[in-house]
N, C-alpha and C positions, 0 to 999 in steps of 0.2 A: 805598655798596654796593661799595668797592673791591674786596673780597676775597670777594663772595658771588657763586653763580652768576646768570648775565642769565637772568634766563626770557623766554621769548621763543615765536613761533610763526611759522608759512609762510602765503603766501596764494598761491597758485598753485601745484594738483601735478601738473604735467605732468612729463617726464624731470628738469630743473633741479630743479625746486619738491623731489622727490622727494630730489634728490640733496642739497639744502641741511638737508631734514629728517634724512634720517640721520645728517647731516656733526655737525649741532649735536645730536642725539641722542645721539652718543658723543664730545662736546666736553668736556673736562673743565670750562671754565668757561662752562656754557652750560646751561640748562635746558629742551627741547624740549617744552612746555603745549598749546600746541594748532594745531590745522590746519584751513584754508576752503579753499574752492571751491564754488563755486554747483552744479558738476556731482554729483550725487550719486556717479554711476560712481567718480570720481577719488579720492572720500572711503573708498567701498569697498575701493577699489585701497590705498589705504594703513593698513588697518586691522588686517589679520597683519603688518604691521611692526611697528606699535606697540602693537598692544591695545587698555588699558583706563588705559595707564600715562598715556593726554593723552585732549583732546576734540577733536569735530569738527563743524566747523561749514559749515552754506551759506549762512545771514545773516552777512553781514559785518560788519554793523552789531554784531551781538551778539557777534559773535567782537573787534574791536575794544574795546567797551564795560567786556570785559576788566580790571579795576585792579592783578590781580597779572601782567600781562605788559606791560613795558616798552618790549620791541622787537620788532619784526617783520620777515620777509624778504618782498620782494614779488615774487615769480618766477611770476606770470599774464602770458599773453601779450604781447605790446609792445603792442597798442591798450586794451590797460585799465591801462598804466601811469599815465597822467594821475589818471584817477578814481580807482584803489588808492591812489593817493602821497599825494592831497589828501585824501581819507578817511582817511586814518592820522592824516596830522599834523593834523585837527581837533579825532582822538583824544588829539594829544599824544603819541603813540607815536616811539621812534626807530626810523628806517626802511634797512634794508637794501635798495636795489633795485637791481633785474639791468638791464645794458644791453640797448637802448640808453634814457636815460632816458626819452625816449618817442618817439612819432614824428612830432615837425613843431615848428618854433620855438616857434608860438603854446605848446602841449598842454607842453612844457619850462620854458618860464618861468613856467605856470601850477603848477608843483610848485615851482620856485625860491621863486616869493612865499607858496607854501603853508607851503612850508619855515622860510622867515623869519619868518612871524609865529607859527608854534609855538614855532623856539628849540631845536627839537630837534637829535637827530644824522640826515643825511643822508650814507649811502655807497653812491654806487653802483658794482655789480660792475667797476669796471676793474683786475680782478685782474691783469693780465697786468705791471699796473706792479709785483708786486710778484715779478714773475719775475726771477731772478739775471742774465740776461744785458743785461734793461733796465736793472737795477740800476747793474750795471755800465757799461754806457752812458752814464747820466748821472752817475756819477761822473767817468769820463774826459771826457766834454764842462765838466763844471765844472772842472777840472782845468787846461782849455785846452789838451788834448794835439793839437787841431785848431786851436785860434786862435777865432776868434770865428766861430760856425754862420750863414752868407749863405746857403745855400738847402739843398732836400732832397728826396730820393723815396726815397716806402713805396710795398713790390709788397705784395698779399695775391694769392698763388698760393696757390687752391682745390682742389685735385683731387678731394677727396670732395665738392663745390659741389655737383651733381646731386644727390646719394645724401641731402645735408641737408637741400636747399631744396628739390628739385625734384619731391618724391613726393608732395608733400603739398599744403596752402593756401598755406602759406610761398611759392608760383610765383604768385601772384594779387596783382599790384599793390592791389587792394581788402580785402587781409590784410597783408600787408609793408610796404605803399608803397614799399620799395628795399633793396636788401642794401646798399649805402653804409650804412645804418644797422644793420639786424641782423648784420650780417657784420663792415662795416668798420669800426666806432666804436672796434673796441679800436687797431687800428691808425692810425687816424687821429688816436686822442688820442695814440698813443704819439709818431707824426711832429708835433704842433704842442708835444708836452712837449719835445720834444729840440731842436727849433725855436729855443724861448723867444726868438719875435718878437709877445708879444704874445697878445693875443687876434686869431681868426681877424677879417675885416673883410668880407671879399667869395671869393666862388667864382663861379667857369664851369669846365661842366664837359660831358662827351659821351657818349655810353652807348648801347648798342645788347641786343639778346636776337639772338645768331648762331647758338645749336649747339641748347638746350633750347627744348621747343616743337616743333609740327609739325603732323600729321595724327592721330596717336593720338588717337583715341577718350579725351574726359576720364574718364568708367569703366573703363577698362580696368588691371588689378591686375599687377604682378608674380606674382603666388600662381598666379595665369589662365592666363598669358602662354605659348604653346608655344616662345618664343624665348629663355625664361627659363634656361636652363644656357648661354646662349651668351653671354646682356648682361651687359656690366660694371657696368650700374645694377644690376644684380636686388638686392634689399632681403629678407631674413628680416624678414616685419611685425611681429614675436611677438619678435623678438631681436636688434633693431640694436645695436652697439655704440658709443656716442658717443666721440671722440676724449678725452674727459678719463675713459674707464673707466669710465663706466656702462651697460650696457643698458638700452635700454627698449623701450615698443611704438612702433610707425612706419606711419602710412602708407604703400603699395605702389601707389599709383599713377603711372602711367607716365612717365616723365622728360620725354618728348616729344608730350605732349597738347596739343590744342587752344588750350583755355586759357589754360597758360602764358604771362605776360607780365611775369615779371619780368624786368630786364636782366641778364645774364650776365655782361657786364664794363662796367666802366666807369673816366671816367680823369677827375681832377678836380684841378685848377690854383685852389691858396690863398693868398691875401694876406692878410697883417698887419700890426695895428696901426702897427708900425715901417716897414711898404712893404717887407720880406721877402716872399719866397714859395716854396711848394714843392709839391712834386706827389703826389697818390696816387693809386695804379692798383690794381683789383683786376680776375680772370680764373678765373673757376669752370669752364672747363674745360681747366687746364694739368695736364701731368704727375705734378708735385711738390706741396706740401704745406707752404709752407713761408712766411713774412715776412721780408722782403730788404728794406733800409736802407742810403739810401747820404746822408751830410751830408758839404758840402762847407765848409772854414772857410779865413781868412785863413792858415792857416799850414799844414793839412794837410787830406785827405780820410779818411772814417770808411765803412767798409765792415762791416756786422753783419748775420746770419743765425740767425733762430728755427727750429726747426723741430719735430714733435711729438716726433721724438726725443731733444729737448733734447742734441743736438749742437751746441752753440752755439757760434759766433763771430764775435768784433768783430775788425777789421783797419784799422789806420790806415795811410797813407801820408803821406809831407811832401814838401811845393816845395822844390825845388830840390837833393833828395837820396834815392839809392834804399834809403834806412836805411826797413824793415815793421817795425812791431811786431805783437803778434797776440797775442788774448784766448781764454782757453776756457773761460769759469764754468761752474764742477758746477752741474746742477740739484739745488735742493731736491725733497725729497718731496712729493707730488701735482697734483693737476692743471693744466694752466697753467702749467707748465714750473715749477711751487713755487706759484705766485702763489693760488692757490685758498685752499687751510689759511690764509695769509697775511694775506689779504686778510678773511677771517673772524675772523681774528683781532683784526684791526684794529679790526671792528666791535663787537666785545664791547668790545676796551677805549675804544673814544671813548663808547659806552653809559655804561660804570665814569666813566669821564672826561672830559666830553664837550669842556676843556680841547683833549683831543688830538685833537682832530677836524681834518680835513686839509681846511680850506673851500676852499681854491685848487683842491684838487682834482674835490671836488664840481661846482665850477663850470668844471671845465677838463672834465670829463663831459659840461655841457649843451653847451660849444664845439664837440665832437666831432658831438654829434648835430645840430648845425644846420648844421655844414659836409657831414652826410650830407642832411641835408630839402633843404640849399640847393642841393647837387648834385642831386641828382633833380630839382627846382623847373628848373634851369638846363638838364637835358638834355630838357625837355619845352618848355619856351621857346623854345631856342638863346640862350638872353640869361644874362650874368651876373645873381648875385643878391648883393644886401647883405646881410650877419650882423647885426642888433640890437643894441646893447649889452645884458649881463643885467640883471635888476631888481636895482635896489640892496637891501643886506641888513642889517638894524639890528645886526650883528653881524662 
């Protein structure tokens, strides 16, 4: 099937699920067949997009069962990623999924071994690797323009943190389990990729809820609210815009409800394989908007900054002399600073070729998400936690 379109379909149409279906809808090497969701509403919701031109389905089973659709994306919630990933690949389906691969070590390695015994292609969403400025990052660290990488810290500064998480179920540890996973996993794989000490081995880590959360009333709406022209949360429920350009619909309620119990920031110390370590900190309610990197190496220090405005730049320093050098990669076109189209791209052709499937990577995706389970496991403990080795893979 080198050269023929992947047909393919979505399983989760919430804002993402939506945004993956149009994407491959107008993919030139892609063929967009059909679409699931148990919810009927969602089905509805996307049925003047597409018509009559695909199917839609609320049994998954039967939307699977499928023999002329090869691949699938799976952009339903993060607690039905375990179950969506291992019901594909039973079907034999190759699997697009959105981070984080799911949420807790155990629920992760049970999609790795689901993984390996179909044979299929597994990618999941860590688009942001294929954004030009991380690009360029690790070509400069293989390069050795730093010497060899001894330790490191990734910030995620959130500024929109409330306005994403905090209106919604996404603030209910019994929905989320931790933004270290929904939040941080892109940046966390990015700091152990640039790392390359290894796979993660052990986390301790500390975390708090300071600013979201409160006395509000858990009902109580933006739309309601007489305080509403004044808050810097207020939410259009009907027309949020997500930072990668789509709108969608949104929950409106109140940032500082009751309920709220997810942590707001947190800071998590990682060791690896090699007895390296490095730090990542994430803070949903700073200023800016931006992932800040700094790697220190035997021979120089590396200073890089993402940000949505894909003003990018990496800056190196070196011992023993005040010679900077300094990076500014152009963004590619769309979301994720390029990394989005990219990264979709990807997954057609390891589909065509499953040769080129990037299995380090896949499995440097579940790394990220157990160094987020095992942070939150660790801030609820006070105790360090061990990483597992992943399941071995016949391939």
């Amino acid at each position: 099937m080198a050269n023929e379109k992947v047909r393919l379909g979505v399983i989760g149409l919430g804002g993402r699920g939506r945004y993956f279906a149009r994407a491959y809808h107008n993919h030139p090497d892609a063929e967009l067949v059909a679409l699931a969701d148990p919810n009927p509403a969602a089905l509805d919701r996307c049925r003047p997009m597409f018509g009559d031109s695909i199917d839609y389905y609320a049994d998954l089973d039967e939307f699977l069962a499928r023999e002329d659709m090869p691949g699938v994306v799976i952009a339903s919630p993060d607690f039905a990623h375990r179950d969506n990933a291992v019901q594909a690949f039973s079907y034999g389906k190759h699997v697009l999924l959105e981070k984080p691969i799911a949420q807790s070590i155990f629920d992760s390695d049970d999609i790795i071994r689901a993984w390996g015994q179909a044979g299929t292609v597994l990618c999941v969403g860590l688009e942001l690797r294929y954004s030009a400025i991380f690009v360029r990052m690790r070509q400069l660290l293989d390069e050795g323009t730093i010497g060899e990488v001894m330790t490191g810290i990734a910030v995620d500064n959130v500024s929109v943190g409330g306005n994403y998480f905090y209106h919604d179920r996404q603030r209910k540890k019994d929905y989320t389990v931790s933004l270290l996973m929904q939040k941080g996993v892109h940046t966390i794989d990015l700091l152990n990729w640039f790392m390359d000490a290894g796979r993660p081995t052990k986390v301790y880590a500390t975390g708090s809820l300071l600013y979201y959360g409160g006395d509000a009333a858990n009902d109580k709406r933006c739309r309601d609210c007489e305080q509403a022209d004044e808050c810097p949360f207020f939410v259009q429920h009907d027309r949020f815009l997500m930072d990668y350009g789509v709108t969608i619909e949104k929950e409106d309620f109140c940032v500082f409800a009751r309920e709220a119990d997810v942590n707001d920031n947190s800071q998590v110390i990682v060791t690896y394989e090699s007895g390296k370590s490095a730090v990542y900190t994430e803070c949903h309610f700073t200023p800016e908007y931006t992932r800040d990197f700094w790697f220190v190496g035997d021979v120089g220090k590396m200073y890089a900054q993402y940000n949505n405005e894909c003003n990018f730049i990496i800056r190196n320093r070196y011992r023993h002399t005040d010679h900077i050098d300094e990076w500014h990669p152009p963004a590619t076109r769309g979301g994720h600073g390029g990394g989005d189209p990219l990264i979709q791209q990807a997954f057609l052709d390891w589909v065509r070729d499953p040769e080129q499937m990037d299995v380090a990577m896949t499995l440097a995706a579940r790394d990220a998400t157990c160094v987020g389970a095992a942070g939150e496991q660790s801030i609820e403990t006070g105790m360090p936690v061990e990483i597992p080795a992943p399941p071995e893979l016949p391939f």
